[in-house]
C-alpha positions as CSV (number, residue, x, y, z in Angstrom):
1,X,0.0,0.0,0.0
2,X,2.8,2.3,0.8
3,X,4.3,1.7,-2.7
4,X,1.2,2.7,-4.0
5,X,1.0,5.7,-1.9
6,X,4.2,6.7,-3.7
7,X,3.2,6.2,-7.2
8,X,0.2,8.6,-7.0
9,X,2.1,11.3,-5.2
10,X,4.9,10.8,-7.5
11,X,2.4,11.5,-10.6
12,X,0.6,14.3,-8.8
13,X,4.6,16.4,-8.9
14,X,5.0,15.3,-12.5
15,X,1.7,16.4,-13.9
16,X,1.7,20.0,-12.9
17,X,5.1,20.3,-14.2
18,X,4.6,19.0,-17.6
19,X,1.4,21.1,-17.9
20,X,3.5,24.1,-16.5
21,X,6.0,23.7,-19.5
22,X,3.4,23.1,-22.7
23,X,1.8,26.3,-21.2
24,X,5.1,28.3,-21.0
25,X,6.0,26.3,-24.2
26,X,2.3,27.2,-26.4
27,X,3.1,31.7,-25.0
28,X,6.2,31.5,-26.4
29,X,5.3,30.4,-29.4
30,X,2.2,33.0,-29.4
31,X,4.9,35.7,-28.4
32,X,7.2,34.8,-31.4
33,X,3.7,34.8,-34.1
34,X,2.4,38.1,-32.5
35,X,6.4,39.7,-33.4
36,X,6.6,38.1,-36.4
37,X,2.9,39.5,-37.7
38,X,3.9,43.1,-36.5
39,X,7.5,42.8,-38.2
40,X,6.1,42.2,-41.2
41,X,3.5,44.5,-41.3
42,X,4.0,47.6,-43.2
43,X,2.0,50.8,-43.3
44,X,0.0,51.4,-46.3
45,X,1.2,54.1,-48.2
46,X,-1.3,56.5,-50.1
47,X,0.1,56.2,-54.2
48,X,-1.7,58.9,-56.5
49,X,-1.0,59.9,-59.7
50,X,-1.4,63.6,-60.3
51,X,-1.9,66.2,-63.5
52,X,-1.4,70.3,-63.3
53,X,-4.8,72.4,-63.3
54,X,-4.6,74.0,-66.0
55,X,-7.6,76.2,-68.7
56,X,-8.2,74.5,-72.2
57,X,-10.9,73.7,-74.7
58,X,-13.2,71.0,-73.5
59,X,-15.0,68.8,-75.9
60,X,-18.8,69.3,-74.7
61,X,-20.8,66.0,-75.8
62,X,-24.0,64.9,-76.6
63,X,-24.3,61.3,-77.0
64,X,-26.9,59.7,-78.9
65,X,-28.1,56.1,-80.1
66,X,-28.9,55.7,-83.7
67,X,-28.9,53.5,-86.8
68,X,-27.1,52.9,-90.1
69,X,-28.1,53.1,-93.3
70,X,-26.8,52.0,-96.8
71,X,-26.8,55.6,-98.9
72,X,-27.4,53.6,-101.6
73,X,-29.2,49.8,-101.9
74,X,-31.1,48.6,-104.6
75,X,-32.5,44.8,-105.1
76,X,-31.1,43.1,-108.3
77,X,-33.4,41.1,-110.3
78,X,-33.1,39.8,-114.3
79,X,-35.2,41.4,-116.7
80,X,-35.7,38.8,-118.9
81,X,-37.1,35.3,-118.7
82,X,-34.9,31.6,-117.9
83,X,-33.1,29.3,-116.5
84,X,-30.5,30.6,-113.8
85,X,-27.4,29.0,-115.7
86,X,-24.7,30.3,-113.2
87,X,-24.2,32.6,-110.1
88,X,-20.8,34.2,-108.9
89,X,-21.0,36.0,-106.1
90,X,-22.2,35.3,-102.1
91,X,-23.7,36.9,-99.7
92,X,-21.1,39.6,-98.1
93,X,-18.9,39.5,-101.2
94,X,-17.7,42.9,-102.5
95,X,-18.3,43.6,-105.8
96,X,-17.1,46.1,-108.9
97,X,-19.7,48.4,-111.1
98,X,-20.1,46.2,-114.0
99,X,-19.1,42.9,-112.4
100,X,-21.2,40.1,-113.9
101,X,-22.9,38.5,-110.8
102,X,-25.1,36.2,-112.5
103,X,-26.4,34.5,-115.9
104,X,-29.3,33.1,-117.5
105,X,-29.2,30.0,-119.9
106,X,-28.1,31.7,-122.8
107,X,-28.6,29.4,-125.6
108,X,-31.9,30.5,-127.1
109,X,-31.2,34.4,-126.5
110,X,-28.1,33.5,-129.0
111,X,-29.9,32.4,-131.4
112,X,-32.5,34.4,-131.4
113,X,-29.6,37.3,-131.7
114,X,-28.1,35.2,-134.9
115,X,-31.6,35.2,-136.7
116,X,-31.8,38.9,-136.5
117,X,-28.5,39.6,-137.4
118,X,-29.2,37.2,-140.7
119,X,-32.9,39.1,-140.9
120,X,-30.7,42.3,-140.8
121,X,-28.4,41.5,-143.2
122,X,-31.2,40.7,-145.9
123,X,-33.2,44.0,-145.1
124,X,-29.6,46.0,-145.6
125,X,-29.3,44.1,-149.5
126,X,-33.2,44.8,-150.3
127,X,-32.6,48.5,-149.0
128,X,-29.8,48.7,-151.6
129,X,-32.1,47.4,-154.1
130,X,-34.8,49.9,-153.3
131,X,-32.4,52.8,-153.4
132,X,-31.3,51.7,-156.9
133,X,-34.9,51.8,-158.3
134,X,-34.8,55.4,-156.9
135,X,-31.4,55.9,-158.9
136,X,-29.5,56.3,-155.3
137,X,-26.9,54.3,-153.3
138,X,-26.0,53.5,-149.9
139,X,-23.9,56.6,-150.0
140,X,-26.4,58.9,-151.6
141,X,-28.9,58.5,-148.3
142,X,-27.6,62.2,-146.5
143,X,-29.2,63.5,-149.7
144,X,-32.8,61.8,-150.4
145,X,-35.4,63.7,-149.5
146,X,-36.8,63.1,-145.7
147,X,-40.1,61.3,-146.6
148,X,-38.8,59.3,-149.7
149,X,-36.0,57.9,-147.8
150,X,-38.7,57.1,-144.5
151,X,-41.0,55.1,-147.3
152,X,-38.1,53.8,-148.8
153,X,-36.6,52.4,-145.6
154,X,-39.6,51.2,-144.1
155,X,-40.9,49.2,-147.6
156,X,-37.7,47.5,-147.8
157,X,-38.1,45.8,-144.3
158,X,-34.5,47.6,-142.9
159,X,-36.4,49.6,-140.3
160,X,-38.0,46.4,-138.9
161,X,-35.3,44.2,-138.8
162,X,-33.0,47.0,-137.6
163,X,-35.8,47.2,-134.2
164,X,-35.5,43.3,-134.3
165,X,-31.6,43.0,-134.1
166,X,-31.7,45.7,-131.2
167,X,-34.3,44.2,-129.5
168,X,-32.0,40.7,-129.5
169,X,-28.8,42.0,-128.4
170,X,-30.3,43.6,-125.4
171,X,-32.3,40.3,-124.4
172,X,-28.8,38.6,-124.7
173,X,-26.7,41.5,-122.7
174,X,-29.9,41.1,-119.8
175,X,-29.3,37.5,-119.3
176,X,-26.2,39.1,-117.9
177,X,-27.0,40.9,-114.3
178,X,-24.2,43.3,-113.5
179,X,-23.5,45.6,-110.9
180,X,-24.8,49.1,-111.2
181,X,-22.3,50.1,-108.7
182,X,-19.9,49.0,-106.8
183,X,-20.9,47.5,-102.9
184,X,-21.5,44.5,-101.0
185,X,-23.7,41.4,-101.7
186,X,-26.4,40.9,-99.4
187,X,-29.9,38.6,-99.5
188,X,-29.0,36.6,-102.2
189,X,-32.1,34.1,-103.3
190,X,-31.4,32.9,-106.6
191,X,-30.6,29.3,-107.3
192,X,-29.0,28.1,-110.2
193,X,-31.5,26.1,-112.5
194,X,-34.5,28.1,-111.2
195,X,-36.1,30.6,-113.4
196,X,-34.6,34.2,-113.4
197,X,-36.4,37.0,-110.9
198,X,-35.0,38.2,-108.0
199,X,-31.2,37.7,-107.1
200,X,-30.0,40.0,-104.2
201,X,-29.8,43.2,-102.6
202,X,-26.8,45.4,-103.5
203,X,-25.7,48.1,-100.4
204,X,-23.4,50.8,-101.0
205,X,-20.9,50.7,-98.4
206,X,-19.0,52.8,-99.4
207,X,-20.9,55.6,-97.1
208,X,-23.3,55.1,-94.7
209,X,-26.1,57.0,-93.8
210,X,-26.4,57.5,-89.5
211,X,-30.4,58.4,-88.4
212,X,-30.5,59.6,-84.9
213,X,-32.7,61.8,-82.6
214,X,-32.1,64.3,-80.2
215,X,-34.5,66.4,-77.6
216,X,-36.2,69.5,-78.6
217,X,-34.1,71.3,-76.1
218,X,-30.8,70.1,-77.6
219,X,-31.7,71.6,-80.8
220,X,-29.3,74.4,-80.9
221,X,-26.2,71.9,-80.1
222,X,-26.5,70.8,-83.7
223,X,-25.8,71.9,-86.5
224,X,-25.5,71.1,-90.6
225,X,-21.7,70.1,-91.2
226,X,-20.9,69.7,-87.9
227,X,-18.2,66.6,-86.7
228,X,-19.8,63.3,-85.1
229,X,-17.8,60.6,-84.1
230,X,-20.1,56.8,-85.0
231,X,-19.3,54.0,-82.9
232,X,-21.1,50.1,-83.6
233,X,-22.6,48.7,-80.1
234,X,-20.4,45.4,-80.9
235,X,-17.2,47.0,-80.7
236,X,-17.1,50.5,-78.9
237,X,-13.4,50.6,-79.9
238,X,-13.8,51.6,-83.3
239,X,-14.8,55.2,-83.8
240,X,-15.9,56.3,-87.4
241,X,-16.2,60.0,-88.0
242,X,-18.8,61.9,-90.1
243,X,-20.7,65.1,-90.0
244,X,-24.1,65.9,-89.6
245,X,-26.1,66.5,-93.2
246,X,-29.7,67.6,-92.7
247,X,-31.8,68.5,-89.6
248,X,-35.5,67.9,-89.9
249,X,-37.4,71.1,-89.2
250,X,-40.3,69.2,-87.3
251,X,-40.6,68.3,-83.4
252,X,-42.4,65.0,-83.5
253,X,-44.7,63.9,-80.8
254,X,-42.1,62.9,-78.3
255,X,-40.4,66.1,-78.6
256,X,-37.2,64.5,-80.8
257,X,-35.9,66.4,-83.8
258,X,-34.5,64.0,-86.8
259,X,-31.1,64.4,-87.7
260,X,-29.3,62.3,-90.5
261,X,-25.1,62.2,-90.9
262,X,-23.2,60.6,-92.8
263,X,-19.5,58.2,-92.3
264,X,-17.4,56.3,-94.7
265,X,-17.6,52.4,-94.4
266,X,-15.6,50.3,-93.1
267,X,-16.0,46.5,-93.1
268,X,-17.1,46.5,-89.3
269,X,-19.5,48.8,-90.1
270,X,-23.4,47.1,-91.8
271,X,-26.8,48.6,-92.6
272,X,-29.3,48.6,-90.2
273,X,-26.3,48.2,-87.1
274,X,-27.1,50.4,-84.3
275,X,-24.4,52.4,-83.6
276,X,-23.7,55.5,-80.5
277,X,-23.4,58.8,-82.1
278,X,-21.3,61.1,-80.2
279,X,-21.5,64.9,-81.2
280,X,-19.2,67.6,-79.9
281,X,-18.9,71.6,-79.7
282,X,-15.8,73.3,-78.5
283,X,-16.1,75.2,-75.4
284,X,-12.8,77.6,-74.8
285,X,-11.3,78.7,-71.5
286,X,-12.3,75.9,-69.1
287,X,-11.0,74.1,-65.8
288,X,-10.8,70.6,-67.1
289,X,-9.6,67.6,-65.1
290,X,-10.1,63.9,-65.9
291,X,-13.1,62.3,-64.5
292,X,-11.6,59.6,-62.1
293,X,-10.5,63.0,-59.9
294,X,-13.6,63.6,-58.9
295,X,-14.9,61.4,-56.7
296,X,-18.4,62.0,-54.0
297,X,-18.0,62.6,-50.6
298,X,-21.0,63.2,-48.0
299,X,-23.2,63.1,-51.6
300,X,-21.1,66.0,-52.9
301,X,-18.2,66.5,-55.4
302,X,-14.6,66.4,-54.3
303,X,-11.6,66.7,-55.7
304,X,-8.1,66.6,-54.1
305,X,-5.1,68.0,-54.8
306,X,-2.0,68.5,-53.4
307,X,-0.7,70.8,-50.2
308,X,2.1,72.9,-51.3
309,X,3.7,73.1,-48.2
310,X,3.0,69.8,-46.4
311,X,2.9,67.7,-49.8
312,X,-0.2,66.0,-48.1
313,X,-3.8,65.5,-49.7
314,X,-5.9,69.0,-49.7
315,X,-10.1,67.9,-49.3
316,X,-11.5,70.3,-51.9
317,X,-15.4,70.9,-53.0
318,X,-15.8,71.3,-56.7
319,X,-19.3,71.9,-59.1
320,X,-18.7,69.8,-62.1
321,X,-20.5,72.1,-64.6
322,X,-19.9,70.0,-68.3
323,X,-18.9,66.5,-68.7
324,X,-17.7,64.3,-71.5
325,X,-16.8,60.5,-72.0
326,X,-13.4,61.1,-70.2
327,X,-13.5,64.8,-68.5
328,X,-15.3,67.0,-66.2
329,X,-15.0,70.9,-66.6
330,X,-14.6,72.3,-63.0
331,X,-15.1,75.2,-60.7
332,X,-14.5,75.6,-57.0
333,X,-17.4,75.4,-54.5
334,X,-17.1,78.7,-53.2
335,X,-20.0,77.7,-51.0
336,X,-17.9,75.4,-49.1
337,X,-15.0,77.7,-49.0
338,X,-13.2,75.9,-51.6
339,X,-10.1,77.3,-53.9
340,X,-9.0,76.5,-57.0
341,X,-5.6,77.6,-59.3
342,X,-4.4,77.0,-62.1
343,X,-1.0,74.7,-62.2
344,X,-2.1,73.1,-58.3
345,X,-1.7,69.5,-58.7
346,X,-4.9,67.3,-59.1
347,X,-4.9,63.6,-57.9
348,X,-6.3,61.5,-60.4
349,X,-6.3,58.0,-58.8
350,X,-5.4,56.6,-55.2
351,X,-8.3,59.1,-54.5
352,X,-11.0,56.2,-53.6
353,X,-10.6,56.6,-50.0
354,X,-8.4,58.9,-49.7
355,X,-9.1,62.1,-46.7
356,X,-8.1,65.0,-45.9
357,X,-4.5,65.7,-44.8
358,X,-3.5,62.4,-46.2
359,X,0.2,61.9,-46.2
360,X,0.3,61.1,-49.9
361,X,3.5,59.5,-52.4
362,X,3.0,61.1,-56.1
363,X,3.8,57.6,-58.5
364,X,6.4,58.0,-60.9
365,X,5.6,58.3,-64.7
């Protein structure tokens, strides 16, 4: 029992000791974390990028949706009757004035064409042999009286197979369908071996026609001959520009005005896209800076700029009177108390949360 005795009171020591040493053992090891975590801890530094204050002419906008529109698209069909006997062209493809783009069987129209060249030919010997009862020759016709030589003519048979010849080349010529201009191919329906009608539609891209409205009140921001810049919904990267033709002289029932401009094409560019219209007027003499200064603050606009004598962010309250796609024309709020100069130095981004008195670093260009 003794032995016993000793066993428990020897654990009872040796417990609290081991405990006592994982506890001193698990601080440390906090101790060390907590001084590692602050050693590498850095305070965040405030980077901006900054541009000089400075008067110049902004680029007042007025941005619009719209459509295109072909100038010039006409529908292609053959004017006379067949057989579809070949087609050359696709939908898309571009095409010259003149190009062939399809043909009709042409076997009878050739025929027909070599009968009245041979009907021809035996009208011009019998109108020799008319003129020779009348004691004239080919060469003498300038000089025969008007009404003989009509009588003549038409009793020989020349003045009908002359209309017949005529009448057979062109039916050979329209079994070819050319291009009356050049453009794109678009809507083709005809099939080869079906009879001749309707074949495509031909567009002019070569300019496009823009249709857009703007609000009865921005009627005096537009003019004839004035600069727009076209951009196609699908790719906002391309910018095409044109200038405004015609202004429609009539408020419609939603208060819009119609106004039509024009742009050259370009292969990204097809008619009926819709397209943003942007249209700009020069305004002289302003306080411009780019938009991502400005940023809202207590639901009011803020810009900062730089302290001249601490170098740290200066809290100032701005009215944004004009803006455009990338710039705001500014004034100081006087009142808030505000002040603004030309050359002070505007931060344009690290401004998201930046505050007032801000120990700031200006980034390197």
């Amino acid at each position: 029992m003794n032995r016993i005795f000793i066993t428990v009171l020897t654990l009872a020591m040796v417990v609290p000791f081991v405990c006592g040493c994982k506890g001193k053992r698990d601080k440390d090891e906090t101790e060390d974390k907590t001084e590692m975590a602050r050693g590498s801890y850095n305070a965040e530094k405030n980077v901006v990028t900054v541009v000089p204050l400075e008067r110049k002419v902004f680029n007042k906008q007025l941005v619009c949706n719209g459509k295109l529109e072909a100038q010039s698209k006409v529908t292609l069909q053959f004017s006379g009757q067949g057989k579809v006997a070949e087609i050359n062209v696709r939908d898309g493809q571009k095409v010259q004035k003149g190009q062939v783009l399809a043909s009709l069987d042409k076997e009878q129209p050739r025929r027909q064409l070599d009968q009245a060249r041979l009907a021809y030919d035996k009208a011009e010997i019998q109108l020799a042999d008319r003129l020779l009862n009348y004691g004239y020759t080919i060469a003498d016709t300038a000089s025969i009286p008007a009404e003989q030589k009509r009588l003549i003519y038409i009793n020989s048979g020349f003045i009908d197979a002359q209309m017949a010849l005529e009448n057979a080349e062109r039916t050979y010529r329209e079994c070819d369908l050319k291009a009356p201009y050049s453009g794109k191919v678009a809507s083709l329906k005809g099939r080869v071996y079906e009879q001749g009608g309707q074949l495509c539609t031909l567009i002019d891209d070569s300019r496009y026609l823009v249709r857009f409205s703007v609000l009865e009140t921005e009627y005096k921001f537009v003019y004839e001959g004035q600069q727009v810049l076209v951009s196609p919904f699908v790719d906002a990267g391309v910018v095409m520009k044109g200038s405004i033709l015609s202004i429609n002289p009539t408020v419609d029932q939603n208060g819009q005005i119609a106004v039509t401009a024009q742009v050259p094409g370009a292969d990204v560019l097809m008619d009926g896209m819709n397209v943003r219209i942007t249209v700009e007027n020069s305004v002289a003499d302003q306080m411009v800076v780019p938009k991502s200064a400005v940023v809202i603050r207590d639901n009011m606009e803020v810009l900062f700029r730089i302290d001249p004598e601490t170098g740290h962010s200066l809290w100032t309250y701005v009215n944004v009177l004009m803006s455009n796609t990338t710039e705001h024309v500014v004034e100081a709020n006087k009142d808030r108390g505000a002040d603004l100069n030309i050359g002070d130095l505007i931060i344009t981004s690290g401004n998201l949360n930046l505050g007032d008195d801000a120990e700031v670093v200006i980034e390197d260009n």
